[in-house]
Every structure is written in C-alpha cells, then in structure tokens.
C-alpha positions in Angstrom: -5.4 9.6 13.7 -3.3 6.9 12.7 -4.8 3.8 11.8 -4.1 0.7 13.6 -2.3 -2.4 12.1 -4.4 -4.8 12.3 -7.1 -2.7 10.8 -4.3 -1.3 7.7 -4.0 -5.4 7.1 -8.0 -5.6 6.7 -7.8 -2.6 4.6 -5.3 -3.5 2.7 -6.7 -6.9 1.7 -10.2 -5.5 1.0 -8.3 -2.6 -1.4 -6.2 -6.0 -2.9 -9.6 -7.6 -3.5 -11.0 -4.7 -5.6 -8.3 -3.9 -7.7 -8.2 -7.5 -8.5 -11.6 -7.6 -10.1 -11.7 -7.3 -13.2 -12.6 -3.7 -14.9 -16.3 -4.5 -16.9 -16.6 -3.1 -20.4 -19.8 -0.9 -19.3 -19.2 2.5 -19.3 -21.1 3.9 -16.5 -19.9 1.1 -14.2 -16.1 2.1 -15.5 -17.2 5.7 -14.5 -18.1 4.4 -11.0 -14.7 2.8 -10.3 -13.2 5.5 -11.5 -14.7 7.5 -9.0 -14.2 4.6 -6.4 -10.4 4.5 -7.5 -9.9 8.4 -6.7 -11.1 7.8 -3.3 -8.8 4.5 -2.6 -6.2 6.4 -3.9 -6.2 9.2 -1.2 -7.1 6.7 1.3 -4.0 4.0 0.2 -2.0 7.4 0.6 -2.8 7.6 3.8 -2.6 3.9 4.7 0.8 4.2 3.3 1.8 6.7 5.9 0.2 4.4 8.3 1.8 1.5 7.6 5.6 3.3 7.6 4.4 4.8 11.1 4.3 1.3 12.2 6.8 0.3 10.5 9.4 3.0 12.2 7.7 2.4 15.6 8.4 -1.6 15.6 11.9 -0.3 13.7 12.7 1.6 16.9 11.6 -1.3 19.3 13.8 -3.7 17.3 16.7 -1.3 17.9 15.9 -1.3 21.5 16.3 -4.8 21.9 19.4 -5.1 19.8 21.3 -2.7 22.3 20.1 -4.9 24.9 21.7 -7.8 22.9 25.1 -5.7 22.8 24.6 -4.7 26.3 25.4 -8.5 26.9 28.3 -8.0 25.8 27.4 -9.6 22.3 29.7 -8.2 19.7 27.4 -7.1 16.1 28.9 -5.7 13.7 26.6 -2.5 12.3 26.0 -4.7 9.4 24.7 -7.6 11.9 22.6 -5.1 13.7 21.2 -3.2 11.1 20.3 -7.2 9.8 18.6 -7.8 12.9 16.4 -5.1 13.5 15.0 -5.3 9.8 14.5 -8.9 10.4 12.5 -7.7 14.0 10.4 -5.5 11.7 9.6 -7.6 8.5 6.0 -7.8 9.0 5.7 -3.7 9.1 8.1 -3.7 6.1 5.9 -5.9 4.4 2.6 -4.0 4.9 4.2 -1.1 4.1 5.6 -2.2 0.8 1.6 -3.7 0.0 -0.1 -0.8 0.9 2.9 1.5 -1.4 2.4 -1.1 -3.9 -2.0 -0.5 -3.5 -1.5 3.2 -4.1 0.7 2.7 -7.3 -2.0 -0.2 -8.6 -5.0 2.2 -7.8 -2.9 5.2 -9.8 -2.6 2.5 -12.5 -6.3 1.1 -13.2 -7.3 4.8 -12.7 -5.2 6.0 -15.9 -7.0 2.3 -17.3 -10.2 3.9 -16.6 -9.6 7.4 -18.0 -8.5 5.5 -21.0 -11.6 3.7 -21.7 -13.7 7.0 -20.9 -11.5 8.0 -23.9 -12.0 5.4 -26.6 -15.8 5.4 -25.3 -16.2 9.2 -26.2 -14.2 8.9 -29.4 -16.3 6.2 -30.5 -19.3 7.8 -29.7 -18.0 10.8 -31.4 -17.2 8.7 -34.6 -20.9 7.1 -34.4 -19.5 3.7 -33.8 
C-alpha cells in the first residue's frame, strides 16, 4: 500500500502547514497536538518510506535512460552518469528529503510538547 506521489506531496504540505502553526500556551490544546503529533509521526514514517520508494523507482528509470544514452555510443564517465540520473530524479529526492525532514520536525515539537506538559505539572505542583 504505497502511497502515490502526488498524494505524498499533498500530504506532505498539509503535515508542513501544521507543524508550522504555532504551539498555543493552553494546556489541554498542547495535550491534543501532542496526541496529533504521535499520529503524524508514524504516518511521516511511513510517507518517508513512500517517498524513497519513488524515489528508487524514478532512480531506476533514470538509469535506464542513461544506458540508452551510452548505448549511442555517448561516452559518461561513472561520475557523469551517476550526475545524470540524480539530476533525472531530483524531484523524488526532494520529497523524500521533506517528508525525512517532517518526521524529524514532528519528533521535535513532540519533545516541545512533553516539555510544556512538564513545566505545567510542576507549576501546578508548586501552586503557581
């Protein structure tokens, strides 16, 4: 069940808009995102395996046409070919770098929310 790539790129950008908002002081609501953050963070898992799928699938296509290119007697150094089939594949490169970098930023804001669960019970602890 591997998601498609248009559908990671509408994933990813609604996961980007979320972790951009900003985290509210409200306690209960930082509760809620925490709980919303440990489900994006399996999911951007996932959307990370996705993504590299795609990402070794257009690789593989990319290396397929560059033996066509040396087929025509084109001589490529590995260097030069290697160069080429990254550049075939830099839009799967970059959704997979996003969606690694979604996972790390969800991991993030999580520890950011266990943090102010923290300072909210020791306050509340302290009667402040």
């Amino acid at each position: 069940m591997i998601t498609s790539y248009d559908d990671l790129l509408q994933e990813a950008q609604a996961l980007q808009d979320f972790l951009e908002s900003e985290i509210p002081e409200d306690i209960n609501i930082v509760v809620e995102r925490g709980n919303q953050l440990s489900s994006y963070l399996a999911r951007s898992g996932k959307m990370t395996a996705d993504a590299k799928y795609w990402m070794n699938i257009h690789q593989k296509q990319s290396a397929e046409r560059v033996i066509d290119l040396l087929r025509e007697d084109l001589k490529l150094s590995a260097t030069s070919q290697n160069s080429l089939v990254e550049a075939y594949s830099a839009d799967q490169r970059y959704l997979y770098n996003w969606t690694e970098r979604l996972n790390r930023a969800c991991t993030h804001q999580l520890d950011w929310c266990r943090t102010l669960v923290s300072k909210a019970k020791a306050e509340l602890q302290a009667g402040i």
